[in-house]
C-alpha positions as CSV (number, residue, x, y, z in Angstrom):
1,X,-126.0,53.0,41.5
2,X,-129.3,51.4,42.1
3,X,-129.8,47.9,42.8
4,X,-133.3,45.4,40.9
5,X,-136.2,46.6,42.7
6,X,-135.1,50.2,41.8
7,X,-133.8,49.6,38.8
8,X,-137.4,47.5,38.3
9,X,-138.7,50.6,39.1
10,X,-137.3,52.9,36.9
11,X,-138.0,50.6,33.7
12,X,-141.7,50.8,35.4
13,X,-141.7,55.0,34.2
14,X,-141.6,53.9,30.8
15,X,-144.5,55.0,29.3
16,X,-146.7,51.9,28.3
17,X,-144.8,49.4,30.9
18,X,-147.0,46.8,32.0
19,X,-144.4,44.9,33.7
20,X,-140.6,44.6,34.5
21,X,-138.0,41.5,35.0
22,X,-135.0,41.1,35.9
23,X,-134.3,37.8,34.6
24,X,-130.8,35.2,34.5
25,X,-131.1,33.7,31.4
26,X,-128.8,30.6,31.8
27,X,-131.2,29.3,35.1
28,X,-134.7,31.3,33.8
29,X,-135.1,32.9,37.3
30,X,-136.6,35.9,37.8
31,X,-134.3,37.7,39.9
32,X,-137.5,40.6,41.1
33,X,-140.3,41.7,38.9
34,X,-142.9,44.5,39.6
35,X,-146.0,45.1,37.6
36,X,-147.7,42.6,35.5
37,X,-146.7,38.9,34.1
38,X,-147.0,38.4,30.2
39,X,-149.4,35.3,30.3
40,X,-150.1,36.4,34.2
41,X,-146.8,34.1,36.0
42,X,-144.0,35.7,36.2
43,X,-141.8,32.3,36.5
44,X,-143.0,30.9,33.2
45,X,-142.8,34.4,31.7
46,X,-139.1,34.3,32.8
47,X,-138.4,30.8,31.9
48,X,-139.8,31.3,28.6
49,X,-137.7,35.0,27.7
50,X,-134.4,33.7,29.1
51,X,-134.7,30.4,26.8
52,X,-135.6,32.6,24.2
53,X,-132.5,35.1,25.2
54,X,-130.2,32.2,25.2
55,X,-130.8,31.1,21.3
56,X,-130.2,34.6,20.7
57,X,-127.2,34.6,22.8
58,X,-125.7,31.3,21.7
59,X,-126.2,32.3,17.9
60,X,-123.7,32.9,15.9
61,X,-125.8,34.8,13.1
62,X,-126.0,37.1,15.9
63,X,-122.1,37.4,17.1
64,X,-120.1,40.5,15.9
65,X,-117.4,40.0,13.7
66,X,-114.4,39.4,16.0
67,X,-116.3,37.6,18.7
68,X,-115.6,34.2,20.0
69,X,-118.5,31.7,20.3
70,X,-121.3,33.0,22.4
71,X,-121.6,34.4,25.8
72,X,-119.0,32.5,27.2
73,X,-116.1,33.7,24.9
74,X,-114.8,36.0,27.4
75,X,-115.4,37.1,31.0
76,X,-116.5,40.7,31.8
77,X,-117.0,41.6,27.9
78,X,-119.9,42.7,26.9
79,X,-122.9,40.0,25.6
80,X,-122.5,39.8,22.0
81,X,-126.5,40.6,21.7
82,X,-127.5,44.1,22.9
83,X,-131.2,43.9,22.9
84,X,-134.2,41.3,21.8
85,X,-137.5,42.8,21.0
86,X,-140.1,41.0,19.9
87,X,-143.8,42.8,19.0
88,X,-147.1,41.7,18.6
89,X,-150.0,42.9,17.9
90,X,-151.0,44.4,21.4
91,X,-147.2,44.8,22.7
92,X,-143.8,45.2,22.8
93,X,-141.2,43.6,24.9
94,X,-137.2,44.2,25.0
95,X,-134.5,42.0,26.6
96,X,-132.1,44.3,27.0
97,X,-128.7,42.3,28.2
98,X,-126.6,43.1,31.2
99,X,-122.8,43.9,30.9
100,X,-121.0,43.5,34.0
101,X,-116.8,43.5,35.2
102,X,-117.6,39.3,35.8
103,X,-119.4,37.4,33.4
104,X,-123.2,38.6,33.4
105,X,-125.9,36.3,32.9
106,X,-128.7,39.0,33.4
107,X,-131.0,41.1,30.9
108,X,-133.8,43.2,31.7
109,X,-137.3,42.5,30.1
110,X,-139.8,45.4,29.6
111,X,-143.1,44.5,28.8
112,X,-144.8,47.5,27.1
113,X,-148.6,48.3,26.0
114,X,-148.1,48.8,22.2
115,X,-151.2,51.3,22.0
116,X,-149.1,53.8,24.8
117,X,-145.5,52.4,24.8
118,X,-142.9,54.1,22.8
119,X,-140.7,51.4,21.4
120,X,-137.2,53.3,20.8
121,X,-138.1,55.7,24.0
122,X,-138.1,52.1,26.1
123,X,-135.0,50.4,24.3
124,X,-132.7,54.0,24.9
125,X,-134.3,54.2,28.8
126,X,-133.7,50.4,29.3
127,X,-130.8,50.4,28.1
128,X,-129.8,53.6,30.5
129,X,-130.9,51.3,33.1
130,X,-129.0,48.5,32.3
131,X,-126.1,50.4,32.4
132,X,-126.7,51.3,36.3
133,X,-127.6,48.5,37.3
134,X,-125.8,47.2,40.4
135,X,-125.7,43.0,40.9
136,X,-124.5,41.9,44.0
């Protein structure tokens, strides 16, 4: 099971990846990045996805039926959110969120070229990644 910088890496093959986080959305840290920063600094580009995570996150327009309020309705469940992804004109990036046994405060963010990226190629290999992921 591979760890950040190879899971960095793998989210790097991703046809159209300009850059890779792994980010904590409660603190905004990156937690390792490879490639490049969305607006060049990859410590504001994390501060800025993980506050934009954590309104998604903390929403309850968002929650599925059944689920309690937010992230911190149960330990070890999955994050009521699967993925954010948010386009503009010249790119794509997906926050896709990290389940884990304890209670995860992790996603990975993909920053993707729109003219060469493949946007549902990048969600189902992110999310692949996700799912591998080893924290600890």
């Amino acid at each position: 099971m591979p760890g950040i910088d190879e899971s960095l890496l793998d989210a790097m093959r991703v046809p159209g990846a300009r850059g890779a986080a792994v980010v904590d959305w409660v603190s905004g840290l990156a937690l390792g990045v490879v490639g490049e920063a969305a607006g060049g600094d990859h410590e504001a580009a994390a501060a800025e996805t993980a506050e934009f995570a954590r309104a998604a996150l903390e929403s309850r327009s968002f929650a599925p039926e059944g689920v309690g309020d937010g992230p911190e309705a149960d330990p070890g469940t999955a994050p009521p959110v699967q993925d954010v992804i948010v386009t503009t004109p010249d790119s794509y990036h997906v926050l896709t969120f990290v389940s884990t046994p304890f209670d995860s405060s992790v996603f990975l963010h993909l920053w993707l070229d729109r003219a060469d990226g493949n946007l549902a190629l990048a969600r189902i290999r992110l999310a692949e990644t996700a799912n591998r992921l080893v924290l600890g």
